[in-house]
C-alpha positions in Angstrom: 4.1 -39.9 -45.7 3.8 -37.1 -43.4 2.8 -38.5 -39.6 -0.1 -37.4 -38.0 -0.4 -35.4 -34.7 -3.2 -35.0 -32.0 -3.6 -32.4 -29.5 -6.1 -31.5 -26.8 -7.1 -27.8 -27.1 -9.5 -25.4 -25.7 -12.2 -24.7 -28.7 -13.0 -21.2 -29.4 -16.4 -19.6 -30.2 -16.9 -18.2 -34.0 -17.5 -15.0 -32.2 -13.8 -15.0 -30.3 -12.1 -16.6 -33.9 -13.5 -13.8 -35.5 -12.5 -11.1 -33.2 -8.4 -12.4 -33.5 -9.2 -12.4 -37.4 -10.1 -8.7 -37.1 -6.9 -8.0 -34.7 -5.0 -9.5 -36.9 -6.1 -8.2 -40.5 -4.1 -4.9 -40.4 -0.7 -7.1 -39.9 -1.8 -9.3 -42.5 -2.1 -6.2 -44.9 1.5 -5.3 -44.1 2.3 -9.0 -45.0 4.6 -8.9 -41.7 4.3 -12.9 -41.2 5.4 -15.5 -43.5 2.5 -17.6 -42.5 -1.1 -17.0 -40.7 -2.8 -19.7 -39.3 -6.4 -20.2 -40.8 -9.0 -18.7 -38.4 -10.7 -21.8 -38.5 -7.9 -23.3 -36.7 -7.8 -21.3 -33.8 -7.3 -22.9 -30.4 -5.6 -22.9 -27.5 -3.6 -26.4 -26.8 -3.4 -27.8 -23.3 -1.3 -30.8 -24.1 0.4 -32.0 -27.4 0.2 -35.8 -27.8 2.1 -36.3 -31.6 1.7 -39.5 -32.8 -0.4 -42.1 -31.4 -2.0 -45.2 -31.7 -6.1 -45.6 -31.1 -6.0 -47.2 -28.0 -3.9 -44.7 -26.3 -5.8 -42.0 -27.8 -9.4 -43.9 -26.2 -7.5 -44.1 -23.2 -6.4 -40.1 -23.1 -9.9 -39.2 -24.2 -11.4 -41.9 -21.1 -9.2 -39.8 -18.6 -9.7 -36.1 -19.9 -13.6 -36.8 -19.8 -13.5 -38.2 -16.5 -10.8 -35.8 -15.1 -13.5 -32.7 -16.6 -16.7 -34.1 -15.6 -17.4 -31.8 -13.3 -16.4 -28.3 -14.9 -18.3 -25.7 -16.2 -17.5 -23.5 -19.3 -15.5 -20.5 -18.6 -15.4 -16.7 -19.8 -12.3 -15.7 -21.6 -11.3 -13.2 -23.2 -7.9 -11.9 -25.6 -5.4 -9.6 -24.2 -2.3 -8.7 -26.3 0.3 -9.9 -28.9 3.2 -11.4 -28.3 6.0 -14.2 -30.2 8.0 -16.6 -29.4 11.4 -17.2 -30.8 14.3 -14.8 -31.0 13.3 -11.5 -29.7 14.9 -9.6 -33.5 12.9 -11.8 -35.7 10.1 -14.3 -34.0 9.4 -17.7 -35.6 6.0 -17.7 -33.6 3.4 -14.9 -33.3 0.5 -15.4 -31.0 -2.1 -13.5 -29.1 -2.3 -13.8 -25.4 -5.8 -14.2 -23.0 -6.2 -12.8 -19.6 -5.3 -14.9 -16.3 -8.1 -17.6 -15.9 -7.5 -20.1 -12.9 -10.2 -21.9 -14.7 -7.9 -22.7 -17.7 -5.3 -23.2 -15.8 -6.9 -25.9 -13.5 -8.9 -27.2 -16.8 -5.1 -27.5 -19.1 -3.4 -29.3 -15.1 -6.6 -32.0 -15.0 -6.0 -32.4 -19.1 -2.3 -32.4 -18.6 -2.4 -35.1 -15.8 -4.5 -37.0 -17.5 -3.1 -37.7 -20.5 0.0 -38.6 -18.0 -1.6 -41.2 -16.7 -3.2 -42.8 -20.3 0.9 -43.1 -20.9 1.8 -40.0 -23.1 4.8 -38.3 -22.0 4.0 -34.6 -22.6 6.3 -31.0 -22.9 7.4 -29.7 -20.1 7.4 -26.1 -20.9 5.6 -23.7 -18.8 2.3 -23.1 -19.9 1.7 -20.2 -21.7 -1.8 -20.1 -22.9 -2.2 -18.4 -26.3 -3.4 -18.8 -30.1 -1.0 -18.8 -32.3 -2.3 -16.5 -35.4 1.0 -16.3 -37.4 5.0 -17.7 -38.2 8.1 -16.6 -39.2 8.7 -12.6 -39.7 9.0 -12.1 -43.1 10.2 -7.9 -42.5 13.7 -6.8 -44.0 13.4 -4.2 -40.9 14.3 -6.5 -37.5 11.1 -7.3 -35.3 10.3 -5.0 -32.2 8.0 -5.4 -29.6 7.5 -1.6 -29.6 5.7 -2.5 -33.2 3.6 -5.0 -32.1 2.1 -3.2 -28.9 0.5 -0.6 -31.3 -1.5 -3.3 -32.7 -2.6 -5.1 -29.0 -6.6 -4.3 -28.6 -8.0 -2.1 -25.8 -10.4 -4.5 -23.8 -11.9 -7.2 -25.3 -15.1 -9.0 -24.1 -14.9 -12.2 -22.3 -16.2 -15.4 -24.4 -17.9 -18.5 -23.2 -15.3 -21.3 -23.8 -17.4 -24.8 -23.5 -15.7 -27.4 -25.4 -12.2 -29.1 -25.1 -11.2 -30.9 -28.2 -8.4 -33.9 -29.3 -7.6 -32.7 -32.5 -5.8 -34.3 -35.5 -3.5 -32.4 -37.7 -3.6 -32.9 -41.5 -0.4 -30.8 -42.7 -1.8 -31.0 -46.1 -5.2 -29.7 -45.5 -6.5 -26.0 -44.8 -8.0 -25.6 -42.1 -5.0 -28.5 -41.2 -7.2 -29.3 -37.6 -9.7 -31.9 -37.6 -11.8 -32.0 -34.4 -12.0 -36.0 -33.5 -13.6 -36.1 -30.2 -15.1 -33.0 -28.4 -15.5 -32.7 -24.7 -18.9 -30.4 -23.3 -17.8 -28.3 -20.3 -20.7 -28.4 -17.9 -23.1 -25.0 -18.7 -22.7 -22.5 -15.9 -25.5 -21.6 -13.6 
């Protein structure tokens, strides 16, 4: 039986989901991932949880909400491509947002918090992105001279209002189920 996972994420508007779609469509016609992750299923996580029982999960959702109470939604907007993994053949491809001190405050209160509710969390730096694709699936080694051709120009900003606990289903497409959803304050 395959375990389930939760994660706290940023949500992203339909209108943000379906810009990375559009982005993302002429590497898809190349077939140059193994794997893309369903559009649907675009987020950006601020702290991974795994597997957990319902009471810590209450208790991680009691300290996010009160630890975000008093901040607004945010503009945000995409920037450029870029993978993780070996640099010749990337087992993760993402796409990048511009600097935001907002999500960077919003992913240390969410971080923190679920600290404190008992999780112990990743310590990797935070690097936030979506993650659109996996595993290069080229006979020609990866470059990241290829992949700047595709980054966009400028992108408009979009609203981001809602942090999310999400539960995975690996058998499932979309495989993210939104359990509990967060409202960022509107902004004056």
């Amino acid at each position: 039986m395959l375990k389930t996972h939760y994660f706290f994420a940023c949500a992203l508007p339909d209108e943000m989901k379906k810009e990375i779609e559009r982005l993302t469509a002429p590497m898809k016609e190349e077939d140059s991932f193994k794997k893309y992750v369903h559009p649907e299923d675009y987020h950006i996580t601020l702290a991974f949880l795994g597997d957990a029982a319902q009471e810590n999960l209450d208790a991680a959702i009691d300290h996010v909400t009160e630890s975000l109470h008093n901040l607004g939604s945010f503009p945000l907007s995409l920037k450029r491509f870029g993978t993780f993994g070996k640099s010749d053949e990337p087992r993760i491809f993402w796409m990048g947002v511009n600097p935001s001190s907002t999500l960077h405050q919003i992913r240390e209160k969410v971080y923190e918090a679920c600290e404190e509710a008992g999780f112990q969390l990743e310590t990797r730096p935070f690097t936030p992105h979506v993650t659109v694709g996996r595993k290069w699936n080229k006979s020609t080694r990866f470059s990241k001279e290829w992949l700047s051709g595709f980054n966009p120009e400028e992108t408009p900003g979009h609203l981001i209002k809602e942090i999310v606990l999400y539960r995975t289903h690996m058998d499932r497409t979309p495989k993210y189920e939104a359990v509990h959803t967060i409202h960022l304050n509107e902004s004056p």
